[in-house]
C-alpha positions as CSV (number, residue, x, y, z in Angstrom):
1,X,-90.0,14.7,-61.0
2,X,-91.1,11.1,-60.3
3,X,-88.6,8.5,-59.9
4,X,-85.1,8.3,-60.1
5,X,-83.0,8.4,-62.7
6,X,-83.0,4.7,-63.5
7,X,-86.7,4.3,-62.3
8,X,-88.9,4.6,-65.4
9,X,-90.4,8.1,-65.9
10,X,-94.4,8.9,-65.3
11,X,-94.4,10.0,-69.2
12,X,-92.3,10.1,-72.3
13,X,-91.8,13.8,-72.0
14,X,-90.5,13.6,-68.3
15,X,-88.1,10.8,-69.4
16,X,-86.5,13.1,-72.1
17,X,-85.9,16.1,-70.2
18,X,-84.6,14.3,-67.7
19,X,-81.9,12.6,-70.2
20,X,-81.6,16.0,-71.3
21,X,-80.6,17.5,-68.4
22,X,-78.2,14.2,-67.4
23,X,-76.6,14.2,-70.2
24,X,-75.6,17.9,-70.1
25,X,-75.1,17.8,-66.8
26,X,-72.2,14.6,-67.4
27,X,-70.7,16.8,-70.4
28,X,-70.4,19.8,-68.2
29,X,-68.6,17.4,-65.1
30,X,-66.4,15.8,-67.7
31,X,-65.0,18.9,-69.1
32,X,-64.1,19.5,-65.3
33,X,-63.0,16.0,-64.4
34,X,-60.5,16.4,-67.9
35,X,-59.1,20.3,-67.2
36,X,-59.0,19.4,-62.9
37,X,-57.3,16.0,-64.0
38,X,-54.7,17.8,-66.5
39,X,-53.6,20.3,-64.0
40,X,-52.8,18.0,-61.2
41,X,-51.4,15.2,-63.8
42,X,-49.1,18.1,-65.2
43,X,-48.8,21.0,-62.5
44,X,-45.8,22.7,-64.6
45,X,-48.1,24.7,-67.1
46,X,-45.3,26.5,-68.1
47,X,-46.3,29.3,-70.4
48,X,-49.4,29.5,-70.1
49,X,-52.1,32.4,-69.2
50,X,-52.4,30.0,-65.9
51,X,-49.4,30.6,-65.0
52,X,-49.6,34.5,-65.2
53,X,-52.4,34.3,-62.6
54,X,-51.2,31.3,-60.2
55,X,-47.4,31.8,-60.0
56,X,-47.3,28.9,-57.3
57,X,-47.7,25.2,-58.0
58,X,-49.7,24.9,-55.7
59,X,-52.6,27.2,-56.6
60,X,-52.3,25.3,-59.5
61,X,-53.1,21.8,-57.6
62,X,-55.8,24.2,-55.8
63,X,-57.2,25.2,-59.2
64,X,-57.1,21.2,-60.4
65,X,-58.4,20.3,-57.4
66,X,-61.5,22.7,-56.9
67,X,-62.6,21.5,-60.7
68,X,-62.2,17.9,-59.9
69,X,-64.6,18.6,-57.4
70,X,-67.5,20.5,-59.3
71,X,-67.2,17.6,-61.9
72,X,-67.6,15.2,-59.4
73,X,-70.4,17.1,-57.8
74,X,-72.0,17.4,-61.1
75,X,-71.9,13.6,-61.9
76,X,-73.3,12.5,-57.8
77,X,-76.5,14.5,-58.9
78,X,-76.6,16.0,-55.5
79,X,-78.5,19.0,-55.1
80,X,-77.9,19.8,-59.3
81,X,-79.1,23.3,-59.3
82,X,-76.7,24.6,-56.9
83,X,-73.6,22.1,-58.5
84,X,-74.4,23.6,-61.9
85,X,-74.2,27.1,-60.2
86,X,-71.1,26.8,-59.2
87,X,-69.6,25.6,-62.3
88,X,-71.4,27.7,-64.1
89,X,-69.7,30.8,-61.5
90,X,-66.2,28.4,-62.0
91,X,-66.5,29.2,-66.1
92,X,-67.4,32.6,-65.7
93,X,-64.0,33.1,-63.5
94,X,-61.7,31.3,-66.1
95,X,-63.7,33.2,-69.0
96,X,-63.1,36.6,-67.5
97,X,-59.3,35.7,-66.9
98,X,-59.5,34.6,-70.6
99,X,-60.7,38.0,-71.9
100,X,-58.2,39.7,-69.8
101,X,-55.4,38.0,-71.8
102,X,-56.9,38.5,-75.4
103,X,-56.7,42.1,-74.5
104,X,-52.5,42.0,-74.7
105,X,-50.6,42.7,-77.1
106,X,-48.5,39.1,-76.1
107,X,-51.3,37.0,-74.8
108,X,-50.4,33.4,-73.6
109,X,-52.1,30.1,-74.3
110,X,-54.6,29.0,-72.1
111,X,-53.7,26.0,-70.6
112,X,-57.4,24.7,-70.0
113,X,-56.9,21.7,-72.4
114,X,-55.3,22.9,-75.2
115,X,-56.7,22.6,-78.5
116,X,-53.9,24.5,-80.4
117,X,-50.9,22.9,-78.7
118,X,-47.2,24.9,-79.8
119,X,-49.2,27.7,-80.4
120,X,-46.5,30.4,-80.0
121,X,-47.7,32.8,-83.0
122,X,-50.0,35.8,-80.7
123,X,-53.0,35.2,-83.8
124,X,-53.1,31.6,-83.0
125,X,-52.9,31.9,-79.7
126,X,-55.6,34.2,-79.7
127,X,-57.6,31.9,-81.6
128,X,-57.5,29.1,-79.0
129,X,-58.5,31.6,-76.6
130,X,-61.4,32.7,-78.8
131,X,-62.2,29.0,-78.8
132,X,-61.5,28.7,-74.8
133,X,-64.3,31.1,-74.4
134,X,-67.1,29.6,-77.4
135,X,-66.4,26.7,-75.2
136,X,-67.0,28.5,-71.8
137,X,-69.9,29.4,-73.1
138,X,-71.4,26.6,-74.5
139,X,-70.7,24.9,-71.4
140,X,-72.3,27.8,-69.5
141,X,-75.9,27.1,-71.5
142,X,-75.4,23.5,-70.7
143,X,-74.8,23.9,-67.1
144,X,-77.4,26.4,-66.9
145,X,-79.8,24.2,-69.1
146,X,-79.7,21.7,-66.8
147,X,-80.1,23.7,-63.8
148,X,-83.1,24.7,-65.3
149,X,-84.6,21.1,-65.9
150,X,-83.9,20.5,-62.5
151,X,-86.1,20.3,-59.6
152,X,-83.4,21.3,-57.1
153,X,-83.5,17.8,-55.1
154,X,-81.0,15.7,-55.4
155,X,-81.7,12.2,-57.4
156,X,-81.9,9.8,-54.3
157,X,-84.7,12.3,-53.0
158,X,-86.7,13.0,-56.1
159,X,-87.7,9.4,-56.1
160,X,-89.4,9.4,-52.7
161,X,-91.7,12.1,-53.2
């Protein structure tokens, strides 16, 4: 791609994709910036599916930390393809964990940013996590999306070619 991403596009088409693929990229980083930011904020999760998998706090702060990082990664525009592939592997984790506990008969809440919070009933619990995973996916599409719009360089070296 010519220019950067503030440095005006060669055509119209070129500077649509390219806020295309920003713009998911951003959405994908600040879905990580917001779950990475909650964890550390509030490492007690309590009872939540997280806690079932990472029984110390710690691996918690290691979970927050590790999305921080992709989101970050995702919004420096460095090397894009292979920051979207690792969020997009990140997602596929949680989303498998996620499947594991709607297959209980006493599944726990998520704890990925909690759109049903108090959820205690299993059916509404199992509805956040049915929503968890729409999410993971749509965020997958985006991620990959903009992978796919990319050329693989990072934005600094895209405008020097």
């Amino acid at each position: 791609m010519n220019g950067s991403l503030i440095q005006p596009a060669s055509s119209p088409e070129t500077l649509s994709l390219r806020i295309l693929r920003v713009s998911a990229a951003v959405l994908v980083a600040l879905t990580f910036l917001i779950a990475g930011g909650q964890k550390l904020l509030h490492p007690d999760v309590g009872i939540s599916m997280l806690a079932r998998y990472a029984t110390n706090p710690r691996a918690v702060a290691a979970i927050g930390c590790g999305e921080l990082a992709i989101g970050l990664w995702l919004m420096s525009f460095r090397f894009p393809r292979a920051a979207a592939s690792v969020a997009i592997a990140a997602l596929l984790g949680f989303s498998v964990l996620i499947g594991l506990e709607l297959r209980r008969t006493q599944p726990l809440p998520c704890g990925c940013m909690p759109l049903f919070p108090g959820a205690t009933e299993p059916h509404a619990i199992r509805r956040g996590l049915w929503v968890a995973e729409g999410r993971n996916a749509f965020l997958i599409l985006l991620a990959a999306g903009s992978a796919l719009l990319s050329d693989g360089r990072d934005e600094e070296s895209a405008g020097t070619s």
